[in-house]
N, C-alpha and C positions, 0 to 999 in steps of 0.2 A: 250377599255380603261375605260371605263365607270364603266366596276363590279370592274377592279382595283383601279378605280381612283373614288369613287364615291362622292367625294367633287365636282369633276367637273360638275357634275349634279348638283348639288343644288346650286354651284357660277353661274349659267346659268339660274335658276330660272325659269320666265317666255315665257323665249328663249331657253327651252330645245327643244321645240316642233320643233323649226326650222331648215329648210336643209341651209344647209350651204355648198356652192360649192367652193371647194379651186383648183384652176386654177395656178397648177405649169407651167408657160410661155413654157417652156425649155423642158417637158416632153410629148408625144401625147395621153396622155388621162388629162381627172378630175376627180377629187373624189369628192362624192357627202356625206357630211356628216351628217347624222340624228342623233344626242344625244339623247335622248328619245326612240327609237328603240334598242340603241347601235349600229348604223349599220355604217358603210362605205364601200361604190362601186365605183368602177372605172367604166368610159364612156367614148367613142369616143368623141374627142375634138369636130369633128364635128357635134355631137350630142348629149350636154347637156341636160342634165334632168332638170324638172323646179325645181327652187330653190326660197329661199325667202332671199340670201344676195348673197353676190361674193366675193371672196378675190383670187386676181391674182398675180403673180411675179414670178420670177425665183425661182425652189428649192432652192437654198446657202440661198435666203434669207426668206425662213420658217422654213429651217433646224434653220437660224443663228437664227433667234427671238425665235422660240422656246427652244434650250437649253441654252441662256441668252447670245450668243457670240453680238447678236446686241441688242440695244433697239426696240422696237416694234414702240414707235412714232417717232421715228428717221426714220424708214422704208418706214413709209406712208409717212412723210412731205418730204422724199426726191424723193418719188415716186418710188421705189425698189420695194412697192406694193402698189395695188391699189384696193379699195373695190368701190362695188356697190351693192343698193339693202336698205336692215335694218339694219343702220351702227350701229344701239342703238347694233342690236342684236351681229353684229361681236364686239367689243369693249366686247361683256359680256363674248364670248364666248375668248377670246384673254385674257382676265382676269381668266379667266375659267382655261386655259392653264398653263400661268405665275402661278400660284397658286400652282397650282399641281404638278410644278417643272418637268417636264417629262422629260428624256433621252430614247431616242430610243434604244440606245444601251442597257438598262438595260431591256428594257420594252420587247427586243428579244430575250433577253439573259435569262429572267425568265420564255419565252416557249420555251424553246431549252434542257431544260434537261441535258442529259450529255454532251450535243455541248455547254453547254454555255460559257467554259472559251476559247475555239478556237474561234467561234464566237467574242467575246471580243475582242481578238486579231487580227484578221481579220479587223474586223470592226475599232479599232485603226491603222490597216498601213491602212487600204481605206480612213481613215478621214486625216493623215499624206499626205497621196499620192494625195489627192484631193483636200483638204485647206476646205472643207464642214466641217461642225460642227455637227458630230453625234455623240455625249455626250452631256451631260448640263454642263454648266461654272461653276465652284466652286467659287463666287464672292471674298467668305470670303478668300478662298488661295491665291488668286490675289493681294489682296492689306491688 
């Protein structure tokens, strides 16, 4: 997301350099994410790679802060997630995100080629079917 997203890189600034391990609770692995590399890999829960933050919780609630369904500080003060490690750096990289407004759903649908309007649609009944948040909140139609 980085060559498409490359705001993200430079809201992350000094904290590009840092791995940053997102620990979905609910799933049996981690991803281990390096911005600067552009890299993201999956690990054995039981065998984390060393990282320089941590950010943990159930997928609902990264899917939901990421595409704007929940607030991000509401998340952590209610403990839905939980950081450890360089919280300076998770906060930049969280701003990083917010920023760049990402939807998953677009962000799959723009390497999918001629799959991408099925894909859409798919991905709408599994967000329907699930109550998961894979789109971003359109704030401004909301209210």
């Amino acid at each position: 997301m980085a060559r498409t997203h490359p705001v993200m890189l430079r809201r992350l600034g000094a904290y590009a350099g840092k791995r940053f391990l997102i620990d979905p609770t609910d799933l049996p692995f981690v991803l281990l994410l390096q911005p600067l590399a552009s890299q993201m890999t999956a690990h054995r829960r039981s065998s984390p790679p060393e990282h320089d933050a941590r950010i943990a919780g159930p997928l609902s609630a990264f899917l939901a802060m990421m595409h704007g369904a929940e607030d991000g500080d509401a998340l952590f003060f209610s403990r839905d997630l939980t950081v450890e490690g360089d919280t300076a750096a998770l906060l930049a990289l969280r701003n990083a995100i917010d920023d760049a407004e990402l939807d998953l759903t677009e962000e799959f649908a723009a390497l999918s080629g001629p799959l991408a309007a099925p894909l859409r649609l798919a991905l709408a009944r599994a967000e329907r079917a699930t109550g998961l948040a894979l789109h971003r909140i359109d704030i401004g139609v909301l209210g």
